[in-house]
N, CA, C and O atoms as a printed pandas DataFrame, in Angstrom:
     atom_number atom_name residue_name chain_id  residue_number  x_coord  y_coord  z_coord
0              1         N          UNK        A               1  -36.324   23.793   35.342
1              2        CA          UNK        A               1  -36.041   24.562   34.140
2              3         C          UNK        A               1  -36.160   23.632   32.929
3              4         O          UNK        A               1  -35.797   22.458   32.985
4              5         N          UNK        A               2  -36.678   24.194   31.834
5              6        CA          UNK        A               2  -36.848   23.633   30.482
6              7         C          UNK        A               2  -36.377   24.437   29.413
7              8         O          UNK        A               2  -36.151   25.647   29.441
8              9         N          UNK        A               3  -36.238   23.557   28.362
9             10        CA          UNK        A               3  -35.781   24.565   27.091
10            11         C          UNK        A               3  -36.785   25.521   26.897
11            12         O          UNK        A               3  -36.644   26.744   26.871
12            13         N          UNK        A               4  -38.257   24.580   26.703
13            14        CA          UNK        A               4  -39.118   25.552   26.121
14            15         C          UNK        A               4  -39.908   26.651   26.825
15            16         O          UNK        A               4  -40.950   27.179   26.437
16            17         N          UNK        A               5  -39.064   26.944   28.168
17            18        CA          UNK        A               5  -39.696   27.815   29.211
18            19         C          UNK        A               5  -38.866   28.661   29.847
19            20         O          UNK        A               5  -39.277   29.439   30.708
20            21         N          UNK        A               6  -37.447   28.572   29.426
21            22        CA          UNK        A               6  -35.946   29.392   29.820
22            23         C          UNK        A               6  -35.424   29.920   29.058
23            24         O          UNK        A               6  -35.029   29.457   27.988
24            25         N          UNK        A               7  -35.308   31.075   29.484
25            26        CA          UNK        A               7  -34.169   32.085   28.449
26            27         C          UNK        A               7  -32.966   31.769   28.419
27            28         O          UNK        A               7  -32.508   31.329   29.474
28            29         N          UNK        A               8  -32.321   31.846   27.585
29            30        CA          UNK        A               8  -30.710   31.964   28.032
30            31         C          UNK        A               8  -30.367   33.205   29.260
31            32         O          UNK        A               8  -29.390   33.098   30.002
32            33         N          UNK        A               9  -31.165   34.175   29.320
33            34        CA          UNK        A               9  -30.890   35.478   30.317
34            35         C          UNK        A               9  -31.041   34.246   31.590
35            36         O          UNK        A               9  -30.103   34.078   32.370
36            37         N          UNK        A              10  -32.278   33.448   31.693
37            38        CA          UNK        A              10  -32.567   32.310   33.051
38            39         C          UNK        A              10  -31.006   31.513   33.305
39            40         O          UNK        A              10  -30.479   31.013   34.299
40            41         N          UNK        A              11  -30.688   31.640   32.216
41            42        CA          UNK        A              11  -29.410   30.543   32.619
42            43         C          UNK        A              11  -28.463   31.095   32.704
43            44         O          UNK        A              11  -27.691   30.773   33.606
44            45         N          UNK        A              12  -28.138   32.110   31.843
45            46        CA          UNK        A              12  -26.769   32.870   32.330
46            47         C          UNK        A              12  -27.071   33.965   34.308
47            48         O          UNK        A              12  -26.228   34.083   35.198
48            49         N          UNK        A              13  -28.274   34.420   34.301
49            50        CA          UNK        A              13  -28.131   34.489   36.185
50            51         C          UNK        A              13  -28.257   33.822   36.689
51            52         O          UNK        A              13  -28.148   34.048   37.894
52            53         N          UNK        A              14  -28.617   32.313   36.227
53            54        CA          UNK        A              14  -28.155   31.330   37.251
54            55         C          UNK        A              14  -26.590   30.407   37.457
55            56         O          UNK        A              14  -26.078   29.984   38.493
56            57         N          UNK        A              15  -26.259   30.343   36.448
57            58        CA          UNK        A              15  -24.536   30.498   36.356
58            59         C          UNK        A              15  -23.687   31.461   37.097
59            60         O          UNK        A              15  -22.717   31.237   37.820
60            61         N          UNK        A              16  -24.380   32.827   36.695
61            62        CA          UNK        A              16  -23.876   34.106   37.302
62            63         C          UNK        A              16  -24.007   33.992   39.330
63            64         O          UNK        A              16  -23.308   34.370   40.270
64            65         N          UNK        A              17  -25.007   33.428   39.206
65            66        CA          UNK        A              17  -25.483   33.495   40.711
66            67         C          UNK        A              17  -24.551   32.462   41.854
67            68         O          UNK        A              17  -24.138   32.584   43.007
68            69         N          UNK        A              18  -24.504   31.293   40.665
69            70        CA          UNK        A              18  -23.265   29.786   41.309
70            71         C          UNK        A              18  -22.139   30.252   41.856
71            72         O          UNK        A              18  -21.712   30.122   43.003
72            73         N          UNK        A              19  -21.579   30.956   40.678
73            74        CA          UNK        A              19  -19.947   31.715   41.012
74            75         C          UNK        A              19  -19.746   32.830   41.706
75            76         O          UNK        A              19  -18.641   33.243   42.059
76            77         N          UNK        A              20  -21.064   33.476   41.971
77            78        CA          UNK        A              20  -21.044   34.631   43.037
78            79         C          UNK        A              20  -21.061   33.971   44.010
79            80         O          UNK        A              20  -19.941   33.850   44.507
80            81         N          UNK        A              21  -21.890   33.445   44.553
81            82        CA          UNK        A              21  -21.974   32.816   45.725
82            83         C          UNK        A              21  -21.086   31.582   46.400
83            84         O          UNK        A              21  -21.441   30.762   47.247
84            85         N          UNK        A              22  -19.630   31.761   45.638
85            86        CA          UNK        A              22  -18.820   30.986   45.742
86            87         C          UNK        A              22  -17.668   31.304   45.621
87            88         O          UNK        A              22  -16.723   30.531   45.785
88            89         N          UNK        A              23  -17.558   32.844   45.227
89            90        CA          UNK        A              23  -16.718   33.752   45.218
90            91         C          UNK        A              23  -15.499   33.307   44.292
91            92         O          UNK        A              23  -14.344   33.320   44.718
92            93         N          UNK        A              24  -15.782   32.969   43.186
93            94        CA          UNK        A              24  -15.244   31.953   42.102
94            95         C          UNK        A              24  -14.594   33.257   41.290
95            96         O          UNK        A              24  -13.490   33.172   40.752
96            97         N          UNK        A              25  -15.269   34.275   41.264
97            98        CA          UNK        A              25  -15.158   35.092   40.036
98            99         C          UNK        A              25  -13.453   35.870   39.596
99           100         O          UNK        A              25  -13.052   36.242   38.493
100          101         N          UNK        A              26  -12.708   35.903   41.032
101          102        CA          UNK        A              26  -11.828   35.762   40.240
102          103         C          UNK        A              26  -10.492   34.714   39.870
103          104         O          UNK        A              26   -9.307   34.942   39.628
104          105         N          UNK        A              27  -11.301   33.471   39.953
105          106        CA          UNK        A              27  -10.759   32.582   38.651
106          107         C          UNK        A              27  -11.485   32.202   37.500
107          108         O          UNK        A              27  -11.132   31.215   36.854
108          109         N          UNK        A              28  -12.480   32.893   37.171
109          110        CA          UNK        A              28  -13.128   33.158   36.116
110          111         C          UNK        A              28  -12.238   33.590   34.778
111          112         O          UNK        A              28  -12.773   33.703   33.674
112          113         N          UNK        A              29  -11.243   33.750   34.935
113          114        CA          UNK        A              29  -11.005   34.569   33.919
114          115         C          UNK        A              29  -10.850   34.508   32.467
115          116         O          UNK        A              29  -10.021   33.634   32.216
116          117         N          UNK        A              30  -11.286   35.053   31.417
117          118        CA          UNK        A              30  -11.724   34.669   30.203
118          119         C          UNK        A              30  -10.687   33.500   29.782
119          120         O          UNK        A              30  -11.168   32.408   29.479
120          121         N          UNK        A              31   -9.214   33.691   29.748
121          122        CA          UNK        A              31   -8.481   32.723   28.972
122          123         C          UNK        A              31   -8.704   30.888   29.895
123          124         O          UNK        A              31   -8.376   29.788   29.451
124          125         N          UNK        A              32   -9.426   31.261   31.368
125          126        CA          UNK        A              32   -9.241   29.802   32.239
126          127         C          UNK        A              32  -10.542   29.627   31.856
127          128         O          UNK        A              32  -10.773   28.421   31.762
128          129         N          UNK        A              33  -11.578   30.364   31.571
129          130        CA          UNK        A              33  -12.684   29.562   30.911
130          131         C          UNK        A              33  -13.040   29.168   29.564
131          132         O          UNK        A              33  -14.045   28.545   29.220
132          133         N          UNK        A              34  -12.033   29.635   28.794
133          134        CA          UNK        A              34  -11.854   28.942   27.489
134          135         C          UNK        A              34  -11.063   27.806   27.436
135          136         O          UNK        A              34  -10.964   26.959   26.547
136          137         N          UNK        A              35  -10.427   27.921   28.682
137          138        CA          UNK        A              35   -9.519   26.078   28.208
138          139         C          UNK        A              35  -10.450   25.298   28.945
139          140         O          UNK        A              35  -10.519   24.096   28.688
140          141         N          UNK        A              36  -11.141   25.771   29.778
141          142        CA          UNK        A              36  -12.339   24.687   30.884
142          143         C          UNK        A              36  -13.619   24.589   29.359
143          144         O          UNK        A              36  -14.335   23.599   29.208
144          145         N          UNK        A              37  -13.647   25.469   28.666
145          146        CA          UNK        A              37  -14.481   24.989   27.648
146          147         C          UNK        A              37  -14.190   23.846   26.954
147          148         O          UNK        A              37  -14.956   22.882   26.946
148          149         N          UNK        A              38  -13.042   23.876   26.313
149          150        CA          UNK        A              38  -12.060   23.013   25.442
150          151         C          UNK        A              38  -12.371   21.547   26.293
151          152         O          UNK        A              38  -13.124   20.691   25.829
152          153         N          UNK        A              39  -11.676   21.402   27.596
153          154        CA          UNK        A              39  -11.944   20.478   28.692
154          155         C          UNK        A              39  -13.088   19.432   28.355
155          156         O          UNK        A              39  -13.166   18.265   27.969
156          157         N          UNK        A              40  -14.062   20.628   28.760
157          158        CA          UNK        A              40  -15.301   19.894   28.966
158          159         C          UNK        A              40  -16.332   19.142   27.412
159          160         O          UNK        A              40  -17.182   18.254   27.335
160          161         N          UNK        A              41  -15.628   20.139   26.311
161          162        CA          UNK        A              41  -15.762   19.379   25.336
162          163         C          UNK        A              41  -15.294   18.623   24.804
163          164         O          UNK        A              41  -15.737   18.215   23.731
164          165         N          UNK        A              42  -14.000   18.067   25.486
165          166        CA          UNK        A              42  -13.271   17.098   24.995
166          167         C          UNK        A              42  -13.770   15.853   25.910
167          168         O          UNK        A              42  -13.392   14.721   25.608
168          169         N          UNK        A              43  -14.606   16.058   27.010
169          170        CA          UNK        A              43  -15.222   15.011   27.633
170          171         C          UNK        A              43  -16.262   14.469   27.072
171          172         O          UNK        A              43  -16.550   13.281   27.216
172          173         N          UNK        A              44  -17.260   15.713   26.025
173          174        CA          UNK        A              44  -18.379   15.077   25.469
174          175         C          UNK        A              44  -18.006   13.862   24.307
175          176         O          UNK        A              44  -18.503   12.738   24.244
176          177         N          UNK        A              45  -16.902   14.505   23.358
177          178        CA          UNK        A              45  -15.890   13.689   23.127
178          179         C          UNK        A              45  -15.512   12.469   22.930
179          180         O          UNK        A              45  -15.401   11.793   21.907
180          181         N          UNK        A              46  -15.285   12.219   24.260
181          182        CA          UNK        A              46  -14.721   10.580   24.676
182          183         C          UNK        A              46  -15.788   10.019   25.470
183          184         O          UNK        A              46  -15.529    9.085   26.228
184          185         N          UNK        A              47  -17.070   10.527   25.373
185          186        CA          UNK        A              47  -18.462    9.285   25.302
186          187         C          UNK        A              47  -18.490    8.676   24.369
187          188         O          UNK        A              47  -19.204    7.674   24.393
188          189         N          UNK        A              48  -17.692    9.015   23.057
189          190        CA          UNK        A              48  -18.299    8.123   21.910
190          191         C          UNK        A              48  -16.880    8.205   20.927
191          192         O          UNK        A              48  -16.823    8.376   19.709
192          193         N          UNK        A              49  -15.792    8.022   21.887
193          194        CA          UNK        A              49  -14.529    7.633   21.241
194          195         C          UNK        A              49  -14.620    6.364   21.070
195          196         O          UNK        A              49  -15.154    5.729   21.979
196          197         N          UNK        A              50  -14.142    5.652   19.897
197          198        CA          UNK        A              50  -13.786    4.107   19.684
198          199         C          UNK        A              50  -15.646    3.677   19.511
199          200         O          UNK        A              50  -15.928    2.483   19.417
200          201         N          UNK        A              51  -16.746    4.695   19.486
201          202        CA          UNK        A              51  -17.916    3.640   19.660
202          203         C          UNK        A              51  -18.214    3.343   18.069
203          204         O          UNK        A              51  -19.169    2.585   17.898
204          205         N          UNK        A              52  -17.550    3.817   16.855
205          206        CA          UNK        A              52  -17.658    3.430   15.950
206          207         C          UNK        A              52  -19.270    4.356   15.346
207          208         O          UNK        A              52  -19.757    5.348   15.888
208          209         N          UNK        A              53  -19.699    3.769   14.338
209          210        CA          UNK        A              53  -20.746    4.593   13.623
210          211         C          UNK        A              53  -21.992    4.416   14.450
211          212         O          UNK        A              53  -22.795    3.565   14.069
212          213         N          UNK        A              54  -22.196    4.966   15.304
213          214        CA          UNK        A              54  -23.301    4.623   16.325
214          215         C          UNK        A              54  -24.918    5.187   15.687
215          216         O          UNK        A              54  -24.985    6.348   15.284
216          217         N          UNK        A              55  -25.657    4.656   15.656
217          218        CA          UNK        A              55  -26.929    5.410   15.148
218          219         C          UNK        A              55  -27.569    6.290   16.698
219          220         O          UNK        A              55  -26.983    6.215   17.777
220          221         N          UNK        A              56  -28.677    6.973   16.506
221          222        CA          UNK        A              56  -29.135    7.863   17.578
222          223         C          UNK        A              56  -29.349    7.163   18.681
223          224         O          UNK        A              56  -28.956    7.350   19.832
224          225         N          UNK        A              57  -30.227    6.069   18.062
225          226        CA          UNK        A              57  -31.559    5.374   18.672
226          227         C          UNK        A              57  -30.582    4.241   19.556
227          228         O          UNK        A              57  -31.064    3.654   20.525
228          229         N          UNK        A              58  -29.134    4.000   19.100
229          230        CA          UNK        A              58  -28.139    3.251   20.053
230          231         C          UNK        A              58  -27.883    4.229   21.193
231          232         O          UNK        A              58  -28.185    3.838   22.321
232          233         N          UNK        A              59  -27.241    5.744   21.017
233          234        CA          UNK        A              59  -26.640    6.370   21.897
234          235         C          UNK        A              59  -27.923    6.437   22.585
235          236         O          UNK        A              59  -27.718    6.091   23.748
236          237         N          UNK        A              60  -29.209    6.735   22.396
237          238        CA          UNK        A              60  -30.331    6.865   23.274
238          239         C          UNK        A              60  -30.751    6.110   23.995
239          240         O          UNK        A              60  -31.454    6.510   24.923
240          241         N          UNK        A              61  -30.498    4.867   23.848
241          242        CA          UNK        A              61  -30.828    3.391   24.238
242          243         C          UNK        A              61  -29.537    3.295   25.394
243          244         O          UNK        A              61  -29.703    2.269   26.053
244          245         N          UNK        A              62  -28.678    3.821   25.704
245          246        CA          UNK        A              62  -27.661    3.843   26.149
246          247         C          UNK        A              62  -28.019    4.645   27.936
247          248         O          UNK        A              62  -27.377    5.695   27.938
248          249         N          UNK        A              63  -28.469    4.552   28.762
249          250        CA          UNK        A              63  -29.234    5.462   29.885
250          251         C          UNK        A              63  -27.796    6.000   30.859
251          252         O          UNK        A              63  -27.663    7.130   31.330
252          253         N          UNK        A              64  -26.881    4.930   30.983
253          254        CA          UNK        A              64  -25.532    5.743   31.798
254          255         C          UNK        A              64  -25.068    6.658   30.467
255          256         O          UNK        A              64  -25.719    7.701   30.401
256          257         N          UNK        A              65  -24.257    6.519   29.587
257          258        CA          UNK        A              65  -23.994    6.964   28.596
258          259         C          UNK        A              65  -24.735    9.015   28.134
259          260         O          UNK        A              65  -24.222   10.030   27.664
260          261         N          UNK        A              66  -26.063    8.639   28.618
261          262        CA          UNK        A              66  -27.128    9.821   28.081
262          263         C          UNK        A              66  -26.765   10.612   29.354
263          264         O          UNK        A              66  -26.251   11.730   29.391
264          265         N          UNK        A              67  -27.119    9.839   30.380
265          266        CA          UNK        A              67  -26.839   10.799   31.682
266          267         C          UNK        A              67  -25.513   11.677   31.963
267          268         O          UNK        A              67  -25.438   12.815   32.426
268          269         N          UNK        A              68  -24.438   10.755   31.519
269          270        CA          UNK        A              68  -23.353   11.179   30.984
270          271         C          UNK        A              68  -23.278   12.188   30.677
271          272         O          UNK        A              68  -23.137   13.104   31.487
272          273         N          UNK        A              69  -23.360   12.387   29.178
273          274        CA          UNK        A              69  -23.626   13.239   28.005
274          275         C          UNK        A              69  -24.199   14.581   28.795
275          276         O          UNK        A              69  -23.606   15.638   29.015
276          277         N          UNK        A              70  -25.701   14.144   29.189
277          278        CA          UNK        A              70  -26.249   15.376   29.566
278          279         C          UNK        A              70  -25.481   16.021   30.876
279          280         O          UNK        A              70  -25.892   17.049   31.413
280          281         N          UNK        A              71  -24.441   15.376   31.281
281          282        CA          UNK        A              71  -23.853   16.242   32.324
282          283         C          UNK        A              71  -22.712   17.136   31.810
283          284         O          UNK        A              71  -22.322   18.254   32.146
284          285         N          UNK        A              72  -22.377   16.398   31.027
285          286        CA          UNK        A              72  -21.065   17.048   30.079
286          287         C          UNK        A              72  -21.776   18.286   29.426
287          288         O          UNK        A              72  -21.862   19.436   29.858
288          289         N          UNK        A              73  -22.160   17.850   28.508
289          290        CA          UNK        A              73  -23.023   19.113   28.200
290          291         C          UNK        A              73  -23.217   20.305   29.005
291          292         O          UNK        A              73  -22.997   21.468   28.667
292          293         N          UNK        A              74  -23.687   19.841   30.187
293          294        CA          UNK        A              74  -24.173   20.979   31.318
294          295         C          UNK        A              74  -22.916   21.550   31.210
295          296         O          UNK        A              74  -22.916   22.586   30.544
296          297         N          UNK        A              75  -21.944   21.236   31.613
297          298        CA          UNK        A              75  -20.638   21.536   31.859
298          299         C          UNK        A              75  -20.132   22.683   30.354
299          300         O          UNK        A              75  -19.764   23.858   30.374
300          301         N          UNK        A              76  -20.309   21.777   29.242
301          302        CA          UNK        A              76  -19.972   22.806   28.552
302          303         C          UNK        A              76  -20.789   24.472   28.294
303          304         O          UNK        A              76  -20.180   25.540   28.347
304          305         N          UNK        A              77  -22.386   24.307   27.995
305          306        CA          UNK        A              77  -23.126   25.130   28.629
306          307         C          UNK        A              77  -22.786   26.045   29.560
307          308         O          UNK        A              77  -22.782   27.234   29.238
308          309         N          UNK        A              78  -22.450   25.654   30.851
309          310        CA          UNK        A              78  -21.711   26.482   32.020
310          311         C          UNK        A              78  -20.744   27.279   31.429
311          312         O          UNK        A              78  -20.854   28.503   31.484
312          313         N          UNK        A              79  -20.025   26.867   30.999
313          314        CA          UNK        A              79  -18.542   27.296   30.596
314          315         C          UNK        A              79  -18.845   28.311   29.752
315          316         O          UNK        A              79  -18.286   29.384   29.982
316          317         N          UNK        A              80  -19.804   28.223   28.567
317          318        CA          UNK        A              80  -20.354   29.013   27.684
318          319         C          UNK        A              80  -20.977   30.567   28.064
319          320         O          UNK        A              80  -20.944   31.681   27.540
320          321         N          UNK        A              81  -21.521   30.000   29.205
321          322        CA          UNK        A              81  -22.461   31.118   29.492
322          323         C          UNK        A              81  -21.628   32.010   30.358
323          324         O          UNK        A              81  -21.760   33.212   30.129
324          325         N          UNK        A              82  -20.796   31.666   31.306
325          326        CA          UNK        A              82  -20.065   31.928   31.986
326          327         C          UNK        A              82  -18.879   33.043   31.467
327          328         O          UNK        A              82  -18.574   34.175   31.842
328          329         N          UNK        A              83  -18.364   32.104   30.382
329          330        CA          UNK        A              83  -17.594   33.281   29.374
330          331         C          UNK        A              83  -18.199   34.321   28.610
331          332         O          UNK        A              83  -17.512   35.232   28.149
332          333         N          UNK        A              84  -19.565   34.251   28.423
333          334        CA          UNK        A              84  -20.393   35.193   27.718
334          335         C          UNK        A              84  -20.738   36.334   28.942
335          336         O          UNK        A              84  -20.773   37.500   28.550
336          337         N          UNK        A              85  -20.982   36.107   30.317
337          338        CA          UNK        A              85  -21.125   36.885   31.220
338          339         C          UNK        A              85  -19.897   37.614   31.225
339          340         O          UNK        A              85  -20.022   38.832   31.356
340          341         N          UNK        A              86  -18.486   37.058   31.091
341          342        CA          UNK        A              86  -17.285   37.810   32.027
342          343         C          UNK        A              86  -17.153   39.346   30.478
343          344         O          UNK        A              86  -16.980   40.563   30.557
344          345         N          UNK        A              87  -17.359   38.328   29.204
345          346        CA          UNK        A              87  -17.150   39.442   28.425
346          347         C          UNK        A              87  -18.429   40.036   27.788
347          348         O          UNK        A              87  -18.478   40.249   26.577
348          349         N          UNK        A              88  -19.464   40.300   28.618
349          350        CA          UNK        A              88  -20.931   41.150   28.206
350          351         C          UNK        A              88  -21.049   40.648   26.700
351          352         O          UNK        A              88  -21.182   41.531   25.852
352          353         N          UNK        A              89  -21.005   39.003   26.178
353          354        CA          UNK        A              89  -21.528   38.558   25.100
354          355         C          UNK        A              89  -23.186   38.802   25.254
355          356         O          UNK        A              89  -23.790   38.514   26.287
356          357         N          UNK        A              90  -23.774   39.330   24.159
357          358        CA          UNK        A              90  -25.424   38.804   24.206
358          359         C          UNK        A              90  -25.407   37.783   23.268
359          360         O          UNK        A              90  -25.380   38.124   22.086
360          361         N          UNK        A              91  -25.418   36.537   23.559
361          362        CA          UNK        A              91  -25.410   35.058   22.808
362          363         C          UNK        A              91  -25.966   34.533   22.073
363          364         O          UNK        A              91  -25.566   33.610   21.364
364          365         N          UNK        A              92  -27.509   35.257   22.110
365          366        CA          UNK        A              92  -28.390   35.368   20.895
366          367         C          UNK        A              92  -28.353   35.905   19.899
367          368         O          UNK        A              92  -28.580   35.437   18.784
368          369         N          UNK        A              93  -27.896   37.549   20.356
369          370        CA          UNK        A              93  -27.743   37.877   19.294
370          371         C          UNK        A              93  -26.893   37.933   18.200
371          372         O          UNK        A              93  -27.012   38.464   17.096
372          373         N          UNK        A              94  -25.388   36.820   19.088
373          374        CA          UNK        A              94  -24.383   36.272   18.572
374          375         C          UNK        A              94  -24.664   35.179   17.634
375          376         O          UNK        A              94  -24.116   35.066   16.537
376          377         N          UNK        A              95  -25.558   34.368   18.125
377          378        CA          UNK        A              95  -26.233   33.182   17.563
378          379         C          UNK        A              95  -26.912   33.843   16.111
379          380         O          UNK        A              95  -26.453   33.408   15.056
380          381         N          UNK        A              96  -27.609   34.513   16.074
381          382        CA          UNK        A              96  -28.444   35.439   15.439
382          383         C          UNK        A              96  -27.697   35.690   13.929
383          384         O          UNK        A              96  -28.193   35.268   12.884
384          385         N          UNK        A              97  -26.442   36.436   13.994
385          386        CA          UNK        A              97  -25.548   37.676   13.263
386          387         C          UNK        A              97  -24.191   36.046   12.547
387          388         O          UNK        A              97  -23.464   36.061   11.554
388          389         N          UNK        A              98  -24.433   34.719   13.786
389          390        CA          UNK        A              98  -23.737   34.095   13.033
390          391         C          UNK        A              98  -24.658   33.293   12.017
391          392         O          UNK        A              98  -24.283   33.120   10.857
392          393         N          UNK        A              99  -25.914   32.791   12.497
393          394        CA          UNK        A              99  -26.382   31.597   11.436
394          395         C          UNK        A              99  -26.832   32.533   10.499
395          396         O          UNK        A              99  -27.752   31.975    9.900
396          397         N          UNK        A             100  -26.609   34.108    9.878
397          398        CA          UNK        A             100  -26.951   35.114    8.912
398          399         C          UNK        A             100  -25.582   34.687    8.186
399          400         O          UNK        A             100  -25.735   34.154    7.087
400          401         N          UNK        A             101  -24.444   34.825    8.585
401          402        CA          UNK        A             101  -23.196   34.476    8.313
402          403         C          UNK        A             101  -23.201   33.175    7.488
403          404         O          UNK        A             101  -22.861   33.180    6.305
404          405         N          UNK        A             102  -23.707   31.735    8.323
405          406        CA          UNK        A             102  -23.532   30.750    7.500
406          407         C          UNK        A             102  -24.814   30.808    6.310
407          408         O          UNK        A             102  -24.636   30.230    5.237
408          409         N          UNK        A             103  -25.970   31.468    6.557
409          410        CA          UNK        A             103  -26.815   31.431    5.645
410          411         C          UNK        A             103  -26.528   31.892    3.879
411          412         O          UNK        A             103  -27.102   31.596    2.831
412          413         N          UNK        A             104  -25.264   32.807    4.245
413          414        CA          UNK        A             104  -24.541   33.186    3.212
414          415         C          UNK        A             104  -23.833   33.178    2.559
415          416         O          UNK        A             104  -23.619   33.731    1.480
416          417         N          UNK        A             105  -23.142   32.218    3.439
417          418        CA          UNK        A             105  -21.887   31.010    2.951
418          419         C          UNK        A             105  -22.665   29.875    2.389
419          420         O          UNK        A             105  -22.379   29.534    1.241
420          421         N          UNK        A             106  -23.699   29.173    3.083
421          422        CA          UNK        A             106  -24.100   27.908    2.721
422          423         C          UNK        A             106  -25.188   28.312    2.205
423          424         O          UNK        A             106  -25.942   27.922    3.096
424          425         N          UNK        A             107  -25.999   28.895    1.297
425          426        CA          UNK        A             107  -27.478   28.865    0.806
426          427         C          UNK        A             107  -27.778   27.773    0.765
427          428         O          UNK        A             107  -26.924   26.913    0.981
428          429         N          UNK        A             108  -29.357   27.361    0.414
429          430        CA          UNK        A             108  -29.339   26.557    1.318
430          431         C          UNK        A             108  -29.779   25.565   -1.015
431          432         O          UNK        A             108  -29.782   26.216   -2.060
432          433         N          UNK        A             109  -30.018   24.141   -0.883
433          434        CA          UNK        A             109  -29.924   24.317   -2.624
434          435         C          UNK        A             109  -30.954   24.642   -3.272
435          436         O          UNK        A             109  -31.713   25.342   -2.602
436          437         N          UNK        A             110  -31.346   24.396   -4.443
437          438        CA          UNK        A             110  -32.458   25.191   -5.309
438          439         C          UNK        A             110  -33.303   24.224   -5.446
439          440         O          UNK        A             110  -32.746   23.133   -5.326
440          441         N          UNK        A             111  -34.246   24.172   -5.617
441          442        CA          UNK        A             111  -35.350   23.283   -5.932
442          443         C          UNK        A             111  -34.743   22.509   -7.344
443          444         O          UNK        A             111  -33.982   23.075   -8.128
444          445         N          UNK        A             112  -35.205   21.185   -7.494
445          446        CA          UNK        A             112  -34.805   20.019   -8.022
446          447         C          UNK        A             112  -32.870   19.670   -8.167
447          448         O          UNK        A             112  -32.241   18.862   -8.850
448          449         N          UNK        A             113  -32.459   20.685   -7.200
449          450        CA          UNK        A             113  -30.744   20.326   -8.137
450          451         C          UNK        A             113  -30.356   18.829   -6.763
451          452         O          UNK        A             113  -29.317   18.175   -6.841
């Protein structure tokens, strides 16, 4: 699977498919996968607690660190999609209706200011 070749629909039935087949679903439940969200983002977190003003090209240069990261991530992802399944979120079009939201809060500035 790739970004530029997966839907989010690809990833939320394959999330959907993990916890079926593991009969997980009912500890799924919306309020235990919002603190497993919280969790898992508090792990992405403390990859780069105490690392001070790190530039990209350090954290990238970093190969345990990235692998890290990209697992955490997964994790939060999971959690995401997972809670978007239990409560029939469509995430795009959540995504969608919010960056309209910040587009209107934050315009974006005017030419020369």
């Amino acid at each position: 699977m790739r970004d530029d070749s997966t839907t989010l629909a690809d990833c939320k039935a394959l999330v959907e498919a993990f916890i079926a087949e593991r009969d997980w679903q009912p500890y799924h439940r919306p309020n235990q996968l919002a603190m497993s969200l919280c969790s898992e983002a508090a792990e992405v977190l403390e990859l780069f607690l105490w690392r001070g003003d790190e530039t990209v090209e350090a954290v990238a240069k970093d190969a345990e660190r990235m692998h890290l990261l990209r697992d955490e991530l997964a994790d939060v992802l999971m959690n995401v999609l997972s809670l978007s399944n239990r409560l029939d979120i469509d995430l795009a079009a959540a995504l969608e209706a919010k960056m309209r939201r910040n587009g209107e809060k934050y315009p974006p500035p005017l030419p020369g200011s």
